[in-house]
C-alpha positions in Angstrom: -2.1 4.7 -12.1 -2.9 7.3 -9.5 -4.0 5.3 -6.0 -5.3 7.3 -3.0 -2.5 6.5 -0.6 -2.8 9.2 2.4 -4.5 6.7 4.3 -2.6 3.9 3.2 0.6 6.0 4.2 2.5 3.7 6.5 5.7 3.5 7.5 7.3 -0.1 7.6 10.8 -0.6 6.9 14.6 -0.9 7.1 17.3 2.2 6.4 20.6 1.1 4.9 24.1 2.3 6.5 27.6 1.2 6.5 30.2 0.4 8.7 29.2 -1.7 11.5 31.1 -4.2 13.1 28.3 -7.2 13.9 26.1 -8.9 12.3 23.1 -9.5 14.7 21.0 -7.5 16.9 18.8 -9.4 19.8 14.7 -9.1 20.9 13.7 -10.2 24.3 10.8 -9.7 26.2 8.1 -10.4 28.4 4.2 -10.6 28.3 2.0 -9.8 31.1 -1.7 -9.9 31.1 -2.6 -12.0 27.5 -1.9 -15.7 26.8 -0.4 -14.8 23.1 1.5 -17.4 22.2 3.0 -15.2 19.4 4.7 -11.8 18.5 6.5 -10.9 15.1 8.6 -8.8 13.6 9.9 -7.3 10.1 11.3 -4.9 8.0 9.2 -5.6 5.0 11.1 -4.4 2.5 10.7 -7.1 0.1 8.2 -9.2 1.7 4.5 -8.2 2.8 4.9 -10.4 5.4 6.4 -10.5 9.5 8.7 -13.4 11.0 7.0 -14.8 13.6 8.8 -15.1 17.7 7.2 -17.8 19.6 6.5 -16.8 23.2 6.8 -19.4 25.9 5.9 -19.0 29.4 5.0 -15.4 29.0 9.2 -14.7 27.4 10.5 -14.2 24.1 13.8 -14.3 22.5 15.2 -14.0 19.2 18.7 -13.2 17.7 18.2 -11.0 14.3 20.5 -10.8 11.1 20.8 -7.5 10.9 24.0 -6.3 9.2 22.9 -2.7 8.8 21.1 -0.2 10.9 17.2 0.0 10.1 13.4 0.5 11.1 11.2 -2.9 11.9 7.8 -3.4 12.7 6.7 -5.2 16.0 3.7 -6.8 16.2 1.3 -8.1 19.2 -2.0 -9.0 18.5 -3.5 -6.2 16.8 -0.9 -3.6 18.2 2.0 -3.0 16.0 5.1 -0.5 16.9 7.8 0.9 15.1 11.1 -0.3 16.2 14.9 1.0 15.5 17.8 -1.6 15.5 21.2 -1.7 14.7 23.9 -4.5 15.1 24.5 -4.9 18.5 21.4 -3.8 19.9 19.8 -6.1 22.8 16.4 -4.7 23.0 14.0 -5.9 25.8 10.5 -5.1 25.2 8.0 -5.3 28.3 4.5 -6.4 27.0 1.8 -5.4 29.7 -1.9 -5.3 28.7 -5.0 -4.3 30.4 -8.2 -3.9 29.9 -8.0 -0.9 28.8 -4.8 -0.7 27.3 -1.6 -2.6 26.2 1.8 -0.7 27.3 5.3 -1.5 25.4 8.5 -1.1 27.8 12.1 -0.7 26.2 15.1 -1.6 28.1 18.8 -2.5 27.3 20.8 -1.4 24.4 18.5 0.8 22.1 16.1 1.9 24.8 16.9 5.3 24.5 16.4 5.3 20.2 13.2 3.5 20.9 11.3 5.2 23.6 12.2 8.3 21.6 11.1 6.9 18.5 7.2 5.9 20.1 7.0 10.0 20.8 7.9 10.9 17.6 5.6 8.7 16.0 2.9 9.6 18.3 3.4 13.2 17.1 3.6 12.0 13.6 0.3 10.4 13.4 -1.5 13.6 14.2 -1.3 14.6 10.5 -4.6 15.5 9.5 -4.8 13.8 5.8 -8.0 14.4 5.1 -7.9 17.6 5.9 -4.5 18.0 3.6 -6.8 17.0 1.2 -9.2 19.8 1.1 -6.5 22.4 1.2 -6.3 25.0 -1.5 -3.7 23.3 -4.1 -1.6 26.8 -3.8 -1.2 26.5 0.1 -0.1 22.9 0.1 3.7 24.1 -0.1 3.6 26.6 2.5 1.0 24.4 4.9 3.1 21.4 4.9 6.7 23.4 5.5 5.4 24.9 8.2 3.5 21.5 9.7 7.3 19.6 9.1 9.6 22.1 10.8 7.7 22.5 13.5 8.2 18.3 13.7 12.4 19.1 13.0 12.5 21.5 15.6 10.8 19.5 18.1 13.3 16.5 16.9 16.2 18.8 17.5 15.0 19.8 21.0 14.3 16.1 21.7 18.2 15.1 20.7 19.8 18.0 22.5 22.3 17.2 25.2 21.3 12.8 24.9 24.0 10.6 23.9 22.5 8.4 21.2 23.1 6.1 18.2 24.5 9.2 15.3 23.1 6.1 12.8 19.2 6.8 14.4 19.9 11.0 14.8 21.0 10.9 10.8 17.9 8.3 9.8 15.3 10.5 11.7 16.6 13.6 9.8 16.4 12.2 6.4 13.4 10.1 7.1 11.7 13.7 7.7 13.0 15.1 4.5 11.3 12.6 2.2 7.8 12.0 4.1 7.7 15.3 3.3 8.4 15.6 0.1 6.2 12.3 -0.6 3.2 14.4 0.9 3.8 17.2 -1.3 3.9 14.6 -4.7 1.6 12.7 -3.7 -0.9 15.6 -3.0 0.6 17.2 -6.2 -0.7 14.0 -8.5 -4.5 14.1 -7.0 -5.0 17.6 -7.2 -3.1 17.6 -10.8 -1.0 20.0 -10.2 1.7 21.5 -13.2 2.8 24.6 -12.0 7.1 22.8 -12.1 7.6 25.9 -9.4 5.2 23.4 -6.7 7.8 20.6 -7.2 11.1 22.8 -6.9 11.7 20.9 -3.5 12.6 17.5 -5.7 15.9 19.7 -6.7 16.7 19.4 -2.9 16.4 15.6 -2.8 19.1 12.9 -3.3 17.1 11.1 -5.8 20.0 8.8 -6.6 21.2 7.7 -3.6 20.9 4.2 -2.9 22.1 4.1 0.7 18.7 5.8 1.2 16.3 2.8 -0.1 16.1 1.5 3.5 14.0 4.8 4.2 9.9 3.8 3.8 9.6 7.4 2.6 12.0 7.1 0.3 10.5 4.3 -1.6 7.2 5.9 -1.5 9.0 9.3 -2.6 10.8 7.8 -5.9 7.6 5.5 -6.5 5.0 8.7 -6.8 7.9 10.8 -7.9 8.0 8.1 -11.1 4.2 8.7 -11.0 5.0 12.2 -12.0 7.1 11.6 -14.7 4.9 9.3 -16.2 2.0 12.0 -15.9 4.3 14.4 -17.7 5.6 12.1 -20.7 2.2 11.0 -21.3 0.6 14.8 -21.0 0.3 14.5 -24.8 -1.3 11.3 -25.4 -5.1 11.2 -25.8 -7.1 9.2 -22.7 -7.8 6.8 -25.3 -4.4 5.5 -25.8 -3.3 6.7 -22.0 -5.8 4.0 -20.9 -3.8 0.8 -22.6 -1.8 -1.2 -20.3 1.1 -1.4 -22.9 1.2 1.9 -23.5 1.3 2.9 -19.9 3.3 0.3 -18.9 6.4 0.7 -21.5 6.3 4.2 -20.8 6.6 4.0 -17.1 9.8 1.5 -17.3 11.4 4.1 -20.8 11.3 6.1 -17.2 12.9 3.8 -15.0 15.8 3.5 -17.4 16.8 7.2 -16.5 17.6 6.6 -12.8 21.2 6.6 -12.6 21.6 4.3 -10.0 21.5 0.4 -10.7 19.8 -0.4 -7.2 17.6 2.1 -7.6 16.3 1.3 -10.9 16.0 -2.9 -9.4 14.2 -1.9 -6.8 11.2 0.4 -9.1 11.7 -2.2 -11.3 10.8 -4.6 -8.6 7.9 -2.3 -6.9 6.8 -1.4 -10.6 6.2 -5.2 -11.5 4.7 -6.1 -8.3 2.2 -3.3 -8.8 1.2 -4.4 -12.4 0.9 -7.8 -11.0 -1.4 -6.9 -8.2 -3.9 -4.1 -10.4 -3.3 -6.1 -14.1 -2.8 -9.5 -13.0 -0.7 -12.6 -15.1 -1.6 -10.9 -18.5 0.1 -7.7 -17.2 3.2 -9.7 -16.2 4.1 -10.5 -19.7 4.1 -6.9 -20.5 7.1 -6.4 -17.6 8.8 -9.2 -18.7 11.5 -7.6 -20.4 12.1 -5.2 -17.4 12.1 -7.9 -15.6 14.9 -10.4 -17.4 17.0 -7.0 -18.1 16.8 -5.2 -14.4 15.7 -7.7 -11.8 18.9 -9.3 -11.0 18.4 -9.4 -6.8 17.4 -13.3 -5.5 14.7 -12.1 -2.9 12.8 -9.7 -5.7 12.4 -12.0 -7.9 11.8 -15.1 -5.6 9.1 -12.6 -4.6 7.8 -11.6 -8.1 7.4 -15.8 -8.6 5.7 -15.6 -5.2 2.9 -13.5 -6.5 2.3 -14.9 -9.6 1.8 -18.3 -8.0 -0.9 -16.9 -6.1 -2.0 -15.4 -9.0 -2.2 -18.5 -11.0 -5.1 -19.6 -8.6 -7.5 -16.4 -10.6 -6.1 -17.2 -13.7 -8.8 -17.0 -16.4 -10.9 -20.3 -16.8 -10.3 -21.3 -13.1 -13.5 -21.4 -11.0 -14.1 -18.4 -8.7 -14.3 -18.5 -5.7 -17.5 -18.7 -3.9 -18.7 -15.1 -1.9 -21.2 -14.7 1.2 -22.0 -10.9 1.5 -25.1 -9.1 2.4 -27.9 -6.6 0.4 -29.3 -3.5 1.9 -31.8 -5.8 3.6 -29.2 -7.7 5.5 -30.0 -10.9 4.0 -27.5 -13.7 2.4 -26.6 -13.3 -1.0 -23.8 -15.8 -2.8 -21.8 -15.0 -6.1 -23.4 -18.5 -7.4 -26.9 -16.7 -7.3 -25.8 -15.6 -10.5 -24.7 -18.1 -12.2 -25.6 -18.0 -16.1 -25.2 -14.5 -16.2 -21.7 -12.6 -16.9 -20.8 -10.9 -13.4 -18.5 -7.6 -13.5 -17.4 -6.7 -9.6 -16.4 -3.8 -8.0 -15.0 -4.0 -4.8 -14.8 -0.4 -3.2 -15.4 1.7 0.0 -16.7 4.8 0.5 -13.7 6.5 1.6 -11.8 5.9 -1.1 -11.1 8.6 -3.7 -10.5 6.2 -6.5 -14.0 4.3 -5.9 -15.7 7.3 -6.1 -14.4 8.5 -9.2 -15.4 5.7 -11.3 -18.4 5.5 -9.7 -20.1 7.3 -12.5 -19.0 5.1 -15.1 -20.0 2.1 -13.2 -23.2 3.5 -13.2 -23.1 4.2 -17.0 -22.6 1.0 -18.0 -25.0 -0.3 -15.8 -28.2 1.5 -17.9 -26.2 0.6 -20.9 -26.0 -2.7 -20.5 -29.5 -3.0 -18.8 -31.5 -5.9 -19.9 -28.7 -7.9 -21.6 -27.1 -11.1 -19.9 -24.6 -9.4 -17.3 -25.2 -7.8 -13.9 -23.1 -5.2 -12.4 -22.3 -6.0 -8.2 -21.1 -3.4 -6.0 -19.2 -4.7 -2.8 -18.4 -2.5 -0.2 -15.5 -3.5 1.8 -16.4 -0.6 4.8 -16.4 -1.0 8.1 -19.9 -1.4 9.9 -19.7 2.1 11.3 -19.7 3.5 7.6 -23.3 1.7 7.0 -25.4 4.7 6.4 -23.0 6.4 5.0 -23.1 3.5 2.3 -26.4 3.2 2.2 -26.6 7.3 1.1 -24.4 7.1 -1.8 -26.1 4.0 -3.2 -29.8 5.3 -3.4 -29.5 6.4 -6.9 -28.4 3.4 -8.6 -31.1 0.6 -9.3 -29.2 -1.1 -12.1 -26.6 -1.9 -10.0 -27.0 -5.0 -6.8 -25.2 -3.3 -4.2 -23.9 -5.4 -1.7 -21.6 -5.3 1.6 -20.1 -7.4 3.8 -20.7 -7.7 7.5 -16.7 -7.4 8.6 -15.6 -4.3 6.7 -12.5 -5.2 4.7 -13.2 -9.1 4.9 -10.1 -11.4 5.4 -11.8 -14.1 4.0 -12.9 -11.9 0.6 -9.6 -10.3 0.4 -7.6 -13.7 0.6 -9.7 -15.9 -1.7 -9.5 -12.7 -4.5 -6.3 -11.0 -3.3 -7.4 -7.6 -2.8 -5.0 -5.3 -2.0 -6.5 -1.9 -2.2 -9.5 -0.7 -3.9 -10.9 -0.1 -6.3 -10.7 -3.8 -7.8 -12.7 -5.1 -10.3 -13.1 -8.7 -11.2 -14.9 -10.2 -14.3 -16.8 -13.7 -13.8 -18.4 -15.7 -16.8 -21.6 -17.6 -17.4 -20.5 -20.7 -15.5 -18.7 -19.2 -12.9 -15.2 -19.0 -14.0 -12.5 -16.4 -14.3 -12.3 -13.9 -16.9 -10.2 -11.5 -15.6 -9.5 -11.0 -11.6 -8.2 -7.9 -12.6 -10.5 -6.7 -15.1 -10.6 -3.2 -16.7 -11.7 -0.5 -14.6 -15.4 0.7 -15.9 -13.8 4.7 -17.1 -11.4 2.0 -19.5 -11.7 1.9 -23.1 -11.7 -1.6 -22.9 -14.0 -2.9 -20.7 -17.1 -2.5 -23.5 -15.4 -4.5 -26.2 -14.4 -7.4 -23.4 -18.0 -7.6 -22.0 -19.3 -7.1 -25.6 -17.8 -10.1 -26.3 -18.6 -12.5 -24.1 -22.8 -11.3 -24.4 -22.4 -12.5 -28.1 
């Protein structure tokens, strides 16, 4: 289950420490220039989603839980900003927007972690992913050591001589250390990669530390790292049987079982089930089920996991789907109930996504091969208006397919009603308009013939 993530590669969340004396930290502020009557705030660790602050009178104020050191995300509007707090902190954050721009000013107890924090971040979102992309697999190595000490020696030249929390110094550090090493896997996987002399940096790693799985990079280290493994143990198994969710599946939690640490191994259980859930849907939930009885012992994961399958349960298979507005290559209307009485496979994609493109072909394929019988194949592009031509380029050559768009890129409205959460998705739709699968096989799957084979009887 190999995902393009480089441009997906956020960071969002909380780092675990020990020792601290309180249990709360405190966010004030002020906002000058907008009438927002919100801002929120969260680590995201478990949950996808921020805690919202009310703002009254242009001030906000909110004592946090927080009995351990960590990273947060601070959101205003459509701005969002990284934020370090620790027990004790009583961080004031100045809101002022312009026309032109909206500036964030930290005061109090933190200010000096935070303002630091927004440069190194700034410097850190000058990473060119696509262009780690094109480089030469062999130069990925020596490319990114160089590109991440240069970010540790400016870190150490920032620190120098300042007084500031050792808990933020020791986070930033680490923090470094596995965004770079989730680079290297993650670039590893998508250019296939088995020279085991490219991933000598893992022996470097504290794999099976738990205190680190408050680090974002972290989690996205051990998550692609299991990726690997998986790669490797199934090396010898034809494409045929690689391609079967309980093949896959029970070999990627056989793999989870060899983590030594017990949090460790809750929390891929956790990120592992929630994944299934999102890409297999319900049916691929009963194939974690074990894992999930033996390993998932936390409160919050699995109020989380029962979460997402009762959103699930509203595209389970025989419930009606929802209805779609999106647009042809002529700009004009057209609704998923256009084409009712035939069966409907979907592909929602975009054009910059590595995934999309590579089972584009087989789309295609199946396409002429099931041309004439009872079933159309829809293309939906989820890109933004500014990617229109580019669109319109790559789908010249296919006239079996109804390509489609919609006018607002990655569509809140489509994403909700069929709980997209990266692409490629594909969804299957019967005669009458109901579920089959909301997440249906991809078209490269061995079994997406015999399921549309048998609904054309």
């Amino acid at each position: 289950m190999k995902k393009n993530l480089l441009y997906l590669f956020v960071v969002v969340s909380i780092f675990l420490f020990s020792s601290c004396s309180e249990n709360s930290a405190t966010i004030s502020g002020s906002v000058e220039g907008d009438d927002s009557s919100i801002v929120a705030i969260g680590d995201l660790l478990i949950d996808d989603n921020l805690d919202t602050i009310q703002v009254v009178d242009g001030h906000f104020n909110q004592k946090m839980e927080i009995s351990e050191p960590g990273y947060y995300i601070f959101a205003f509007g459509n701005e969002m900003k990284q934020l370090f707090l620790a027990p004790g902190y009583e961080l004031n954050i100045k809101i002022i927007k312009t026309e032109t721009e909206t500036q964030f000013v930290f005061e109090g107890k933190g200010e000096a972690e935070n303002n630091m924090l927004q440069k190194i971040m700034a410097s850190l979102d000058q990473i060119d992913y696509p262009y780690l992309e094109k480089i030469e697999p062999s130069l990925i190595n020596s490319y990114i050591n160089t590109l991440f000490k240069g970010f540790r020696d400016s870190f150490e030249k920032m620190i120098k001589g300042k007084k500031l929390d050792p808990n933020f110094v020791n986070f930033q550090n680490r923090y470094l250390d596995f965004k770079e090493a989730t680079l290297k896997t993650i670039l590893g996987l998508q250019h296939n990669i088995q020279d085991k002399s490219y991933y000598s940096f893992i022996d470097t790693l504290e794999i099976n530390n738990p205190q680190y799985l408050g680090i974002p990079d972290f989690r996205w280290f051990i998550e692609y790292y299991t990726e690997k493994l998986l790669d490797e143990k199934l090396s010898t198994v034809s494409e045929l049987q690689r391609s079967k969710s309980e093949v896959w599946i029970k070999a990627k939690f056989d793999i989870i079982e060899t983590f030594e640490n017990e949090k460790i191994k809750e929390y891929l259980t956790f990120s592992t089930i929630k994944q299934i859930l999102e890409y297999e849907g319900i049916e691929g939930f009963e194939l974690c089920r074990e894992s999930y009885n033996k390993n998932l012992t936390h409160d919050n994961y699995r109020d989380q996991i029962k979460l997402i399958l009762d959103k699930k349960m509203a595209l389970a298979k025989g419930k009606p789907a929802p209805e779609l507005l999106v647009y042809n290559q002529n700009d004009q209307e057209v609704r998923l109930s256009d084409f009712k009485g035939k069966l409907v496979y979907i592909d929602f994609w975009a054009t910059w996504c590595r995934p999309c493109r590579q089972e584009a072909p087989f789309f295609r394929t199946l396409s002429k091969e099931y041309q004439g019988k009872n079933v159309v194949f829809v293309s939906i592009s989820l890109d933004d208006p500014q990617n229109l031509e580019t669109w319109k380029t790559m789908i010249k050559e296919d006239p079996t397919i109804i390509h489609l768009r919609t006018h607002n890129g990655w569509s809140p409205e489509i994403s909700a009603a069929y709980q997209i959460s990266g692409v490629p998705t594909y969804i299957l739709i019967d005669q009458e308009g109901k579920i089959i699968d909301a997440s249906a096989p991809r078209p490269s799957s061995s079994e997406i013939k015999p399921l549309l084979d048998s609904y054309l009887k």
